[in-house]
PDB file of N, CA, C and O in Angstrom:
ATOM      1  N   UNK A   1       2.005   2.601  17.984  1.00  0.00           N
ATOM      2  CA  UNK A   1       1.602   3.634  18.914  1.00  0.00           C
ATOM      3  C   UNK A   1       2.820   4.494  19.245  1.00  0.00           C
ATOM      4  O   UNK A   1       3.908   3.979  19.502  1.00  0.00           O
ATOM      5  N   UNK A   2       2.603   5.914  19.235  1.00  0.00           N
ATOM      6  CA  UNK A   2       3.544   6.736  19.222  1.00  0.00           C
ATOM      7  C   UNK A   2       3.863   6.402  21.209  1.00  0.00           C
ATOM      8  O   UNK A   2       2.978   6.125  22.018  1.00  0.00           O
ATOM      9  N   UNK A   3       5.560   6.572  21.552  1.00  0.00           N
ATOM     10  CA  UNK A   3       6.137   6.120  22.162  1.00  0.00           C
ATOM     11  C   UNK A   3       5.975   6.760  23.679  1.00  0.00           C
ATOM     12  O   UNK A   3       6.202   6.194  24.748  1.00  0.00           O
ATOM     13  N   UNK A   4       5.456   8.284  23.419  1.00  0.00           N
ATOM     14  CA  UNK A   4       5.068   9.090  24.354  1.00  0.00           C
ATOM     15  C   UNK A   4       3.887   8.724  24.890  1.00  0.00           C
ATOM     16  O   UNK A   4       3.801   8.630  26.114  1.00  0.00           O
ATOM     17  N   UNK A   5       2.719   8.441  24.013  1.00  0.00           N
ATOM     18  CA  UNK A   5       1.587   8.166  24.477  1.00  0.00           C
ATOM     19  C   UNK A   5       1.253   6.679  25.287  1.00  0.00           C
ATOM     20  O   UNK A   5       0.286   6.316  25.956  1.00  0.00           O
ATOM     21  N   UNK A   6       2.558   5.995  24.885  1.00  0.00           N
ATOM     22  CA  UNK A   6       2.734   4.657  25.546  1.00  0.00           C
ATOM     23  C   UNK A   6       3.457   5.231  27.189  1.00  0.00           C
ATOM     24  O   UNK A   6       3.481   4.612  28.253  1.00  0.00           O
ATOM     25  N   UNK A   7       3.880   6.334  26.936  1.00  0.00           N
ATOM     26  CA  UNK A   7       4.871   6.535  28.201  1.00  0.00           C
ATOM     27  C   UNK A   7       3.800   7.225  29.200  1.00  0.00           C
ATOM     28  O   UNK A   7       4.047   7.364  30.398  1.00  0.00           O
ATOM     29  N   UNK A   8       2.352   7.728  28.485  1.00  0.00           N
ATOM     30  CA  UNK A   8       1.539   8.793  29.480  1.00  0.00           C
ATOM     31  C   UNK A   8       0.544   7.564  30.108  1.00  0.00           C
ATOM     32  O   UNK A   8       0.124   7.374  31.249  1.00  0.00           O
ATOM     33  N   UNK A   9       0.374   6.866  28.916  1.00  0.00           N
ATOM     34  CA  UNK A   9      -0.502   5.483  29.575  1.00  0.00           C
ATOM     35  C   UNK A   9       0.245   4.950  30.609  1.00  0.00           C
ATOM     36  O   UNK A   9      -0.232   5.266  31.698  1.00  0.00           O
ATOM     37  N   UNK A  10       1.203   4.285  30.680  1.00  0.00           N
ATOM     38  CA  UNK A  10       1.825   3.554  31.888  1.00  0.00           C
ATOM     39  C   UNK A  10       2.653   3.909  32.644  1.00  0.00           C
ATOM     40  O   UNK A  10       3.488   3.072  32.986  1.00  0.00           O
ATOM     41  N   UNK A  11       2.752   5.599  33.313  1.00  0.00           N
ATOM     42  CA  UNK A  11       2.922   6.419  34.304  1.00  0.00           C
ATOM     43  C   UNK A  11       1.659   6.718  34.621  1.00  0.00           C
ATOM     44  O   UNK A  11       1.645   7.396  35.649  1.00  0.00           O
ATOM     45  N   UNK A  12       0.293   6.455  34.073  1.00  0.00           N
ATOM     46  CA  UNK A  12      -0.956   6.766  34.682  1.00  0.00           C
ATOM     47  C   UNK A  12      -1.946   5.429  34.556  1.00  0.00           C
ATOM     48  O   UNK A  12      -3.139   5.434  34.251  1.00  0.00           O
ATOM     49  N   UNK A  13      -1.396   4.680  34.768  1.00  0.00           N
ATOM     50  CA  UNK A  13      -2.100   3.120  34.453  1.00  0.00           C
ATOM     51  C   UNK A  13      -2.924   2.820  35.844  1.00  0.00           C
ATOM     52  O   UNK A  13      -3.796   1.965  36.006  1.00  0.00           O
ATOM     53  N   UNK A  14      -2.441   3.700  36.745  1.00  0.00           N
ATOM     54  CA  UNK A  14      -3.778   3.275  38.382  1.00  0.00           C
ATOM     55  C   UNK A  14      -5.140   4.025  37.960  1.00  0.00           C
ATOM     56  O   UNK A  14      -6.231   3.747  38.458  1.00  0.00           O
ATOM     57  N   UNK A  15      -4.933   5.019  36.970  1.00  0.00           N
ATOM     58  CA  UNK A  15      -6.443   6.094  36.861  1.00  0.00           C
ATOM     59  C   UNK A  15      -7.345   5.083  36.365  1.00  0.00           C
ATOM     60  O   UNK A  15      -8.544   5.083  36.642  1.00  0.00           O
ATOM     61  N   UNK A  16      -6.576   3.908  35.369  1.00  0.00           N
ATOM     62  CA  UNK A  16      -7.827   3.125  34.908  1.00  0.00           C
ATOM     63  C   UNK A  16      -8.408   1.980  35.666  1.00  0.00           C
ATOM     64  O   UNK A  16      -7.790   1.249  36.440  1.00  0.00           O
ATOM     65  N   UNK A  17      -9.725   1.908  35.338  1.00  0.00           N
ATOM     66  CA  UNK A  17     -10.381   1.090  35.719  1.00  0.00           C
ATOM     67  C   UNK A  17      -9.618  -0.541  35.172  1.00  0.00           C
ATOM     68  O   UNK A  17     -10.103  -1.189  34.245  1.00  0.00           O
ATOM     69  N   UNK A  18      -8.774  -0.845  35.701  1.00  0.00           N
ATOM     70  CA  UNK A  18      -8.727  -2.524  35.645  1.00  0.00           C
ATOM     71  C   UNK A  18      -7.129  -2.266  35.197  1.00  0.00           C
ATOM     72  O   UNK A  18      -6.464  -3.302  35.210  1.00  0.00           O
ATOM     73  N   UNK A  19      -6.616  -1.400  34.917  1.00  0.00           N
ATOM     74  CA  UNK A  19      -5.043  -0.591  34.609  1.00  0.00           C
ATOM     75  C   UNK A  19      -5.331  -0.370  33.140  1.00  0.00           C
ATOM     76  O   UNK A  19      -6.260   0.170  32.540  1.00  0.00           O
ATOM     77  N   UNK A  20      -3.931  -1.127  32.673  1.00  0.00           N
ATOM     78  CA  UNK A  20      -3.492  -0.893  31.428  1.00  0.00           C
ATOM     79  C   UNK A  20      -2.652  -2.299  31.334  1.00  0.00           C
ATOM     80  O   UNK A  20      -2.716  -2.933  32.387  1.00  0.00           O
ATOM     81  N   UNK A  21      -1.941  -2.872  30.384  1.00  0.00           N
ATOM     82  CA  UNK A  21      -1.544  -4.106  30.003  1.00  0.00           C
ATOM     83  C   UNK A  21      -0.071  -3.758  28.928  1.00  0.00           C
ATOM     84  O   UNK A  21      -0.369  -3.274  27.836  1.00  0.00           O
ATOM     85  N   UNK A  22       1.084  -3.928  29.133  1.00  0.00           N
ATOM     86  CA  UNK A  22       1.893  -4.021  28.065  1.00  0.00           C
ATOM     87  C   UNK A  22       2.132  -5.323  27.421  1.00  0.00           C
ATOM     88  O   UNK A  22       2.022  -6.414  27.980  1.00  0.00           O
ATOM     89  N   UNK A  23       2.433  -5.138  26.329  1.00  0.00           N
ATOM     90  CA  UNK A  23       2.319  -6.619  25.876  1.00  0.00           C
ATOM     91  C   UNK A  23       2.989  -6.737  24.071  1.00  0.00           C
ATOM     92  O   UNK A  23       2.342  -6.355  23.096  1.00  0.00           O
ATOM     93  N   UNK A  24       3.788  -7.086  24.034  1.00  0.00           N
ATOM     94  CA  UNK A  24       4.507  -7.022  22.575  1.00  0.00           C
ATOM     95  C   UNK A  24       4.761  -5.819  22.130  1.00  0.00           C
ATOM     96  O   UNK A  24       4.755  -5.592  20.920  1.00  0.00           O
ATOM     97  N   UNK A  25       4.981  -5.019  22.899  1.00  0.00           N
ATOM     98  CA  UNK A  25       5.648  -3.143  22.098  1.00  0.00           C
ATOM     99  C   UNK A  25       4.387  -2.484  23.104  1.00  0.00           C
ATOM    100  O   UNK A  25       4.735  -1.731  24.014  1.00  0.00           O
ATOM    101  N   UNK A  26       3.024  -2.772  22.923  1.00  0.00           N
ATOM    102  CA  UNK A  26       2.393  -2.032  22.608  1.00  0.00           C
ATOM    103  C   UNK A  26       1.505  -1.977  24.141  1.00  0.00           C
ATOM    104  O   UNK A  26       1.878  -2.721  25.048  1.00  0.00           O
ATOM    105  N   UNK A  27       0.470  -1.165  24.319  1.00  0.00           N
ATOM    106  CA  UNK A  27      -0.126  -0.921  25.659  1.00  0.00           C
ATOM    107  C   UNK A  27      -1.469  -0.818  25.416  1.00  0.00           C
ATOM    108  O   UNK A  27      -1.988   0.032  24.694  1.00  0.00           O
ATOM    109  N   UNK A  28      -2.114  -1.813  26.109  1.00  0.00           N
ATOM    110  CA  UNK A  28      -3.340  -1.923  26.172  1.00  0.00           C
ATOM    111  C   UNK A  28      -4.154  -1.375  27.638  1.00  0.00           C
ATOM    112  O   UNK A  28      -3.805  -1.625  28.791  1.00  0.00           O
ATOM    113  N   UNK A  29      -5.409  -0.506  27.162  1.00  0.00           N
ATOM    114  CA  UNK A  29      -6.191  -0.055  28.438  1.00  0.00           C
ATOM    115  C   UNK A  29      -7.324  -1.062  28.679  1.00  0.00           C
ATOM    116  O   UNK A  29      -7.741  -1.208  27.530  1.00  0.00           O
ATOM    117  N   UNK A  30      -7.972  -1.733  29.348  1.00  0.00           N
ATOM    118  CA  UNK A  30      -8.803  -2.354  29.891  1.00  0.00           C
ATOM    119  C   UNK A  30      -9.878  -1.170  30.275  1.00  0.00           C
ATOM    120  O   UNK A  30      -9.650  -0.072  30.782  1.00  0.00           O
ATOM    121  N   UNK A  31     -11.135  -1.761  29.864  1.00  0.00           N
ATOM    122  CA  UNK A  31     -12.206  -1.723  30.223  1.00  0.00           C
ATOM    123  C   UNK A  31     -13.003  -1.025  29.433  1.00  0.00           C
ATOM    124  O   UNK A  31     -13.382  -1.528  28.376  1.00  0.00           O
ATOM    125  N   UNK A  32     -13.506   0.618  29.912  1.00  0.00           N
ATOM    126  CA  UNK A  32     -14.536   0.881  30.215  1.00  0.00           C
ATOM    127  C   UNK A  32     -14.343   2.302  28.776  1.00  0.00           C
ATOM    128  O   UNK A  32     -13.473   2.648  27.976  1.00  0.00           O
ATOM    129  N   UNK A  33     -16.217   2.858  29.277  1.00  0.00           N
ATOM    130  CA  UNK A  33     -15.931   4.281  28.387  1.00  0.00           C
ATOM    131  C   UNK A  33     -15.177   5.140  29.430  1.00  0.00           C
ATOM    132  O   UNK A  33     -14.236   5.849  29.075  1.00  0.00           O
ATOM    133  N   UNK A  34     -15.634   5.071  30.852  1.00  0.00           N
ATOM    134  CA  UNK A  34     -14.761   6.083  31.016  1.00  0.00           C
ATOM    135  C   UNK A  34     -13.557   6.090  31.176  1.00  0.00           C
ATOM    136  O   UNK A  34     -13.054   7.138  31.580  1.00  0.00           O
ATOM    137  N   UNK A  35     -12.737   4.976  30.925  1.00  0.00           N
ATOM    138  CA  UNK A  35     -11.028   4.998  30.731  1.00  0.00           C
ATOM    139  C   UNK A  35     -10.722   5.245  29.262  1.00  0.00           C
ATOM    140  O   UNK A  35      -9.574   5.420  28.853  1.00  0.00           O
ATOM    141  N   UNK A  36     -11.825   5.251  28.471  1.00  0.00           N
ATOM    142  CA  UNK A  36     -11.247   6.341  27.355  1.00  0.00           C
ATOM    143  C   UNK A  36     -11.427   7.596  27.656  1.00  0.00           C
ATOM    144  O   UNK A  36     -10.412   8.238  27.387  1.00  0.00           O
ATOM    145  N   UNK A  37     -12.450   8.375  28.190  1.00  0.00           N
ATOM    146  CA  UNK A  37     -12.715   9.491  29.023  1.00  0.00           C
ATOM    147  C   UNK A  37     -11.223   9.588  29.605  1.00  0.00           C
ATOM    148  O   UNK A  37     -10.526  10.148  28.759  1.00  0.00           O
ATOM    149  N   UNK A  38     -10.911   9.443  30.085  1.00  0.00           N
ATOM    150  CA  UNK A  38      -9.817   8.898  31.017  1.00  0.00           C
ATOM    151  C   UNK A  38      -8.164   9.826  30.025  1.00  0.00           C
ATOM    152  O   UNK A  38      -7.540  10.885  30.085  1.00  0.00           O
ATOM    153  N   UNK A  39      -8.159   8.701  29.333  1.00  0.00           N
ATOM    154  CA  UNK A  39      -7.222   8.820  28.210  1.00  0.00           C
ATOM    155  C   UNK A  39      -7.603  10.191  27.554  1.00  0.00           C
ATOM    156  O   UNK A  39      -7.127  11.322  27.650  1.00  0.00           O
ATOM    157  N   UNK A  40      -8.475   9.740  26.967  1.00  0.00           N
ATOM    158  CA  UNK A  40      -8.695  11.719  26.784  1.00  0.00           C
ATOM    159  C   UNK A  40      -8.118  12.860  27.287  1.00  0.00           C
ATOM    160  O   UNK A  40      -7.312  13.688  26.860  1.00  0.00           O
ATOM    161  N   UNK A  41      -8.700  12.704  28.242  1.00  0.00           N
ATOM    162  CA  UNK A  41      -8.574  14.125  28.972  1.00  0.00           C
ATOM    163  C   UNK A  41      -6.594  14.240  29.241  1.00  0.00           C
ATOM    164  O   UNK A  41      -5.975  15.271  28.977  1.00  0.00           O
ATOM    165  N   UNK A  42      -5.924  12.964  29.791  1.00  0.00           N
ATOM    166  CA  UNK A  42      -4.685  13.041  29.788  1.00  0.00           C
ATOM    167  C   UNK A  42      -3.741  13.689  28.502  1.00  0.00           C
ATOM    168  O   UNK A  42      -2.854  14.538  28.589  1.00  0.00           O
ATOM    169  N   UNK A  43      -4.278  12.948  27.217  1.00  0.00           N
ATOM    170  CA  UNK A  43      -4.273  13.761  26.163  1.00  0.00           C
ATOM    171  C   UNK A  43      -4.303  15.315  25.948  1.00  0.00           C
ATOM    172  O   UNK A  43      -3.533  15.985  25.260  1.00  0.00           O
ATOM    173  N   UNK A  44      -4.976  15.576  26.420  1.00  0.00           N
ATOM    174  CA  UNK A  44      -5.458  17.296  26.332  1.00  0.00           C
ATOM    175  C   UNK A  44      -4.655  17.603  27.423  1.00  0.00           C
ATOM    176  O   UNK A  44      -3.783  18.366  27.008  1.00  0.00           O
ATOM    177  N   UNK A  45      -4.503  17.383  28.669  1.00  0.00           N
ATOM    178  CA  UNK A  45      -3.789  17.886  29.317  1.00  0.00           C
ATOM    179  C   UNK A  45      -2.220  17.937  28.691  1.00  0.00           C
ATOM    180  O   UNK A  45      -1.734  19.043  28.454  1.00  0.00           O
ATOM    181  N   UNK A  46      -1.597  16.956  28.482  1.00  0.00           N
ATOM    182  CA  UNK A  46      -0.201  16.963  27.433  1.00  0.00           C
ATOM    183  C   UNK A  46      -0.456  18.081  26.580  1.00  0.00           C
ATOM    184  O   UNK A  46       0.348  18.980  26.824  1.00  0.00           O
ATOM    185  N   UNK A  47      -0.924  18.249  26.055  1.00  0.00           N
ATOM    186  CA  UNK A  47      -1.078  19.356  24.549  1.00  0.00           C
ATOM    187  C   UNK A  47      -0.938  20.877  25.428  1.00  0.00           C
ATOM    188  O   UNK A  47      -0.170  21.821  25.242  1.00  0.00           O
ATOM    189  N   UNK A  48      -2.290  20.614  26.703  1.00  0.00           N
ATOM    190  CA  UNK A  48      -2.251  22.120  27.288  1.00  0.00           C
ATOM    191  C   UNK A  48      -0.129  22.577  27.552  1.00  0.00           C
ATOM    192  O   UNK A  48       0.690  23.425  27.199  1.00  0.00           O
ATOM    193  N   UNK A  49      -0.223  21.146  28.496  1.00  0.00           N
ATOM    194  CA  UNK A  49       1.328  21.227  28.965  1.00  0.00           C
ATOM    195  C   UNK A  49       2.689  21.876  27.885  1.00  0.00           C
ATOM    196  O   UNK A  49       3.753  22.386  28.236  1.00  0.00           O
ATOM    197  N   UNK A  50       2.299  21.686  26.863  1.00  0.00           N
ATOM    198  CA  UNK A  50       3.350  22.294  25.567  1.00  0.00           C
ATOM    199  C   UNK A  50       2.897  23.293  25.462  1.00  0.00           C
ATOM    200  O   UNK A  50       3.790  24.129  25.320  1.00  0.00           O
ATOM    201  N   UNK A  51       1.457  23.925  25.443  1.00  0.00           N
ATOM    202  CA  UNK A  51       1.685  25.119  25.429  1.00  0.00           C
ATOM    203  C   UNK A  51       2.459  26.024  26.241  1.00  0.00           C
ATOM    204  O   UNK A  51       3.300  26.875  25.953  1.00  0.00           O
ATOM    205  N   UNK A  52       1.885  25.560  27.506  1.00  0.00           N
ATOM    206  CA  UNK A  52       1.790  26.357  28.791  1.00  0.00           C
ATOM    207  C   UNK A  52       3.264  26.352  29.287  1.00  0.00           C
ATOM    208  O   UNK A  52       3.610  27.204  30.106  1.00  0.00           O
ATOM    209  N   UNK A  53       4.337  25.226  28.726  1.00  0.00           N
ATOM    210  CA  UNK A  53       5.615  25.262  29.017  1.00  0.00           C
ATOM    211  C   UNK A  53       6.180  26.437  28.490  1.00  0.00           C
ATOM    212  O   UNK A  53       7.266  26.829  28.915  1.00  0.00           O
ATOM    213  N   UNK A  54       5.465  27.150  27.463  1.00  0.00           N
ATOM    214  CA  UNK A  54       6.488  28.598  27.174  1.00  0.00           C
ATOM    215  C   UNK A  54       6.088  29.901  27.468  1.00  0.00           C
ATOM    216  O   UNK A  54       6.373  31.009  27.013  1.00  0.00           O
ATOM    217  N   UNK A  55       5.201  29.394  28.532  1.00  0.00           N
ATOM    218  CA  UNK A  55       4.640  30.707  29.183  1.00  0.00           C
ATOM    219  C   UNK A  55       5.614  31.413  29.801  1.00  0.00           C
ATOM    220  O   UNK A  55       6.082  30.634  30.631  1.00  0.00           O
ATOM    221  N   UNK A  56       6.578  33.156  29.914  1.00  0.00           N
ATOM    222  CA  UNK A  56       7.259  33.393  30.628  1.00  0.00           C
ATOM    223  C   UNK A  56       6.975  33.936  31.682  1.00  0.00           C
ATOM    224  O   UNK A  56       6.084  34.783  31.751  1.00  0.00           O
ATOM    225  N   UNK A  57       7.875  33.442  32.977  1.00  0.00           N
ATOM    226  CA  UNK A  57       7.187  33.689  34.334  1.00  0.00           C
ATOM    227  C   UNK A  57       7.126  34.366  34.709  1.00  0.00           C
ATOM    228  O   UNK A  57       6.264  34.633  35.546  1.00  0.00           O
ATOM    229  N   UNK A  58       8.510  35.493  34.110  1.00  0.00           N
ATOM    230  CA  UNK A  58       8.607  37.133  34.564  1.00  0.00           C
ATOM    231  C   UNK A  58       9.324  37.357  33.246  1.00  0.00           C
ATOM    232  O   UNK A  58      10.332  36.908  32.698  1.00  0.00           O
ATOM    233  N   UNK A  59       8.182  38.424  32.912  1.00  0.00           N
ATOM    234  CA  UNK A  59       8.589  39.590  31.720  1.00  0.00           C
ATOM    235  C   UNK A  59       9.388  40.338  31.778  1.00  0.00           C
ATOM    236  O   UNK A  59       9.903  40.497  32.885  1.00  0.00           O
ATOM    237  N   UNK A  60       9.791  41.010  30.835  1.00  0.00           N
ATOM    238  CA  UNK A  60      10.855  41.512  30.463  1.00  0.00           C
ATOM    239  C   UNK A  60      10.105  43.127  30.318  1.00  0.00           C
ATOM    240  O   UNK A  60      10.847  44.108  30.270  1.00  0.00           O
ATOM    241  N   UNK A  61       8.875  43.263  30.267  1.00  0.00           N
ATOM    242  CA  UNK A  61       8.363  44.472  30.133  1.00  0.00           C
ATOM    243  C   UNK A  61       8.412  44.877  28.861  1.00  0.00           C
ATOM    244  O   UNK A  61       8.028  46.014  28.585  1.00  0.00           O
ATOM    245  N   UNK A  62       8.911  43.981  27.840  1.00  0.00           N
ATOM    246  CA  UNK A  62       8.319  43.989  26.262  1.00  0.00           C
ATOM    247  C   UNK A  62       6.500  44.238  26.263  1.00  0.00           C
ATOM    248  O   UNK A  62       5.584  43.852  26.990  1.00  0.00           O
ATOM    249  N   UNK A  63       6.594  45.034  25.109  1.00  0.00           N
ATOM    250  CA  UNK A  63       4.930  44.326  24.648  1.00  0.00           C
ATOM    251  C   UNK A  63       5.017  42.884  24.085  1.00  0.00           C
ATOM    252  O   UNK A  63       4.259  41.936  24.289  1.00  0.00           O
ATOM    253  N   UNK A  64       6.188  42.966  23.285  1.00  0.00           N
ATOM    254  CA  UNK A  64       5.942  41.184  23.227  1.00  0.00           C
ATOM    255  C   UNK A  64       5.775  40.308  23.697  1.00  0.00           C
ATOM    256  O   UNK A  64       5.080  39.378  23.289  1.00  0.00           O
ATOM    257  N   UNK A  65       6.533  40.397  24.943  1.00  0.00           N
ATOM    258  CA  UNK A  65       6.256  39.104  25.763  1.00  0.00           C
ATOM    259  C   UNK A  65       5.092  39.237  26.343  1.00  0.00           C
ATOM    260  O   UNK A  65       4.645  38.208  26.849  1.00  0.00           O
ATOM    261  N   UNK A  66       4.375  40.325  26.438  1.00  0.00           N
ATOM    262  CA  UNK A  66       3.199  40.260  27.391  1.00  0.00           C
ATOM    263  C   UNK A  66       2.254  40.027  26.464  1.00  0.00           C
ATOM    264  O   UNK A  66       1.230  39.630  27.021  1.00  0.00           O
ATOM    265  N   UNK A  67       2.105  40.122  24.913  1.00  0.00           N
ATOM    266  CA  UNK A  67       1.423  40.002  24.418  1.00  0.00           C
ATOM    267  C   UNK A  67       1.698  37.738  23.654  1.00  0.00           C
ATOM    268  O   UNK A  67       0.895  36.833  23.429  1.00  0.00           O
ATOM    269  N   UNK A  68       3.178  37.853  23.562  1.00  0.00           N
ATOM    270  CA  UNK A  68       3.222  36.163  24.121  1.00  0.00           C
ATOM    271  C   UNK A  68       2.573  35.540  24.711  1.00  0.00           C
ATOM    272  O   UNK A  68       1.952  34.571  24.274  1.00  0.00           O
ATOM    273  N   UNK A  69       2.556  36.115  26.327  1.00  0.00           N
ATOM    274  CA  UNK A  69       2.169  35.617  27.411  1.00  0.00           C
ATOM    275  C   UNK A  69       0.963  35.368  26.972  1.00  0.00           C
ATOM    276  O   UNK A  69       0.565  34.206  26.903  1.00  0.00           O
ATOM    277  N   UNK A  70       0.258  36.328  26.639  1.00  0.00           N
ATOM    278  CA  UNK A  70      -1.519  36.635  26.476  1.00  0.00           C
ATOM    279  C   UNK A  70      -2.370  35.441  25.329  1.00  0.00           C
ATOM    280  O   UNK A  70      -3.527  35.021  25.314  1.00  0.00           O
ATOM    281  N   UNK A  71      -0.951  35.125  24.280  1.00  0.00           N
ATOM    282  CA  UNK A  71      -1.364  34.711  23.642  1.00  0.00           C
ATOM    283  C   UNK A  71      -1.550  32.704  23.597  1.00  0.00           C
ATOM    284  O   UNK A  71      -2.306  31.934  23.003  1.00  0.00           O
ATOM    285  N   UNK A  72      -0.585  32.567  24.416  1.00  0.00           N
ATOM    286  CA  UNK A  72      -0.172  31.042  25.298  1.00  0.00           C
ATOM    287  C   UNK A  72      -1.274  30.667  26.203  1.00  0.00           C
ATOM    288  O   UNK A  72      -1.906  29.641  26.457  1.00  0.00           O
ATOM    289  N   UNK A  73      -1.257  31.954  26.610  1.00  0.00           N
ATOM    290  CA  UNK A  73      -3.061  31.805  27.814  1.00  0.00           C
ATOM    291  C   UNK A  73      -4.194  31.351  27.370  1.00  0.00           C
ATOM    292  O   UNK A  73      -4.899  30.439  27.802  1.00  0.00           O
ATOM    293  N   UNK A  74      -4.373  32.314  26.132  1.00  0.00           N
ATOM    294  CA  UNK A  74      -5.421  32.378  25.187  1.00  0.00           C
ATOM    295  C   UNK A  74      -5.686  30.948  24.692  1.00  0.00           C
ATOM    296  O   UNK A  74      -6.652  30.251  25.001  1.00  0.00           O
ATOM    297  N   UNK A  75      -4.502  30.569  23.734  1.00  0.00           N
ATOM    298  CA  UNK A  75      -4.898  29.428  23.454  1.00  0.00           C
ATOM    299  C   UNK A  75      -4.917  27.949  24.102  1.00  0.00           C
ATOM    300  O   UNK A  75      -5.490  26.901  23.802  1.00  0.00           O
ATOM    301  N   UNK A  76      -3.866  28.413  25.316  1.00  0.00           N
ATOM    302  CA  UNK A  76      -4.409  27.174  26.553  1.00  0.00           C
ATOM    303  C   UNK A  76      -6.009  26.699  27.130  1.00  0.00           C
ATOM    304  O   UNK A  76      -6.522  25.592  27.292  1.00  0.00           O
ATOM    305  N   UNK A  77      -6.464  27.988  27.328  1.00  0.00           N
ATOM    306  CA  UNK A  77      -7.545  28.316  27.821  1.00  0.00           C
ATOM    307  C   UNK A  77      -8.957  27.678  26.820  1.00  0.00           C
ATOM    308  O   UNK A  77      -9.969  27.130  27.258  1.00  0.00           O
ATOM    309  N   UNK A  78      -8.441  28.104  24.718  1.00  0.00           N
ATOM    310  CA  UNK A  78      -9.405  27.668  24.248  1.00  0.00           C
ATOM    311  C   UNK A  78      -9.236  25.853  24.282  1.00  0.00           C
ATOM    312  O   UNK A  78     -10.292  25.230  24.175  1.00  0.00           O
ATOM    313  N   UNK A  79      -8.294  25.266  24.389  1.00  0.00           N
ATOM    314  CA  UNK A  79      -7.948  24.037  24.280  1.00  0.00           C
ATOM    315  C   UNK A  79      -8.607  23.442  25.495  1.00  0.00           C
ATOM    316  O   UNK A  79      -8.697  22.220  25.377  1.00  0.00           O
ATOM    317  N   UNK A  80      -9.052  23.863  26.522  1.00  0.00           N
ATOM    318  CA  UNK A  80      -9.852  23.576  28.032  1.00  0.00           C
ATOM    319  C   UNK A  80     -10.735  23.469  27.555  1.00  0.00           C
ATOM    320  O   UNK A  80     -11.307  22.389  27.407  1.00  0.00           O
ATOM    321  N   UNK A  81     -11.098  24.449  27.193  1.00  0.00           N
ATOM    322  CA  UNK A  81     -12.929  24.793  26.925  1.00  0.00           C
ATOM    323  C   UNK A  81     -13.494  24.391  25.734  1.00  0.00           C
ATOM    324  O   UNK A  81     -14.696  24.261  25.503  1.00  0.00           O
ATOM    325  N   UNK A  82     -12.581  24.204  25.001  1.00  0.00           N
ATOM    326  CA  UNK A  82     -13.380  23.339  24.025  1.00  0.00           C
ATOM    327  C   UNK A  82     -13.414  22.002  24.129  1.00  0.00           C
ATOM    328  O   UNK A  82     -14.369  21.373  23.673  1.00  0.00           O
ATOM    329  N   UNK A  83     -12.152  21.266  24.876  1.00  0.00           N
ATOM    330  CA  UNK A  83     -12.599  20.024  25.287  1.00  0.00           C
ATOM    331  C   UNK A  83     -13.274  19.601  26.405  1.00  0.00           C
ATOM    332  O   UNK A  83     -13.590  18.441  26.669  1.00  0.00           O
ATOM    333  N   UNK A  84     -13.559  20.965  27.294  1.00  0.00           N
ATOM    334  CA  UNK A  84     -14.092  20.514  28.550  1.00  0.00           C
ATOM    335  C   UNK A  84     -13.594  19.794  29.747  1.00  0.00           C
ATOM    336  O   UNK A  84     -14.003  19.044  30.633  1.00  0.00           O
ATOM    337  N   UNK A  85     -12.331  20.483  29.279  1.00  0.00           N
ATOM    338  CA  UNK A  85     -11.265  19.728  30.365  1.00  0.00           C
ATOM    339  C   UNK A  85     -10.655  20.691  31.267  1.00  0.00           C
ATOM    340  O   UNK A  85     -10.040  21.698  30.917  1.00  0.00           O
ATOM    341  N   UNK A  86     -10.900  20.257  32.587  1.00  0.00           N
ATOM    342  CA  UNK A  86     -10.257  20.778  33.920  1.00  0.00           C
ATOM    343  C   UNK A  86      -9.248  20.801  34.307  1.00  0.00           C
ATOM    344  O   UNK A  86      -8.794  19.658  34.253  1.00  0.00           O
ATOM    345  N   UNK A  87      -8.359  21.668  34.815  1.00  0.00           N
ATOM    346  CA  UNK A  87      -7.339  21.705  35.472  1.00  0.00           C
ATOM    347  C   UNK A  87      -7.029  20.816  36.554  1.00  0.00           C
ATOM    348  O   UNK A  87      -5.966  20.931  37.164  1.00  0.00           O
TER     349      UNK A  87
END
């Protein structure tokens, strides 16, 4: 299991139903569908988070950057909505 996703599980191990478990390297979630629900959505949120980290906060008054900007939004936004995931 990649080392990050071990690191998002057990900084968020109270969201699950019954936690999470480390145990020989690796991290186990307990229980349910919706603590894969769960996991999911944390997932997607990480991914939004890389995008959205190179959003710039104040432009430079380029078209580029505003069209950057537009374009970081854009695809933050389709990455929500196609997974159905909330802010």
């Amino acid at each position: 299991m990649n080392e990050r996703i071990k690191e998002l599980l057990v900084d968020n191990k109270d969201i699950f139903s019954n936690g999470c478990t480390e145990s020989n390297g690796e991290v186990y979630i307990h229980g349910s569908q919706d603590n894969l629900q769960k996991f999911a959505v944390l997932l997607i949120k990480e991914c939004i988070g890389l995008v959205e980290k190179d959003i710039e906060p104040e432009l430079d008054g380029s078209d580029y950057a505003e069209h950057w900007n537009m374009a970081l939004r854009s695809a933050s936004n389709e990455i929500k909505n196609h997974f159905g995931v909330e802010e």
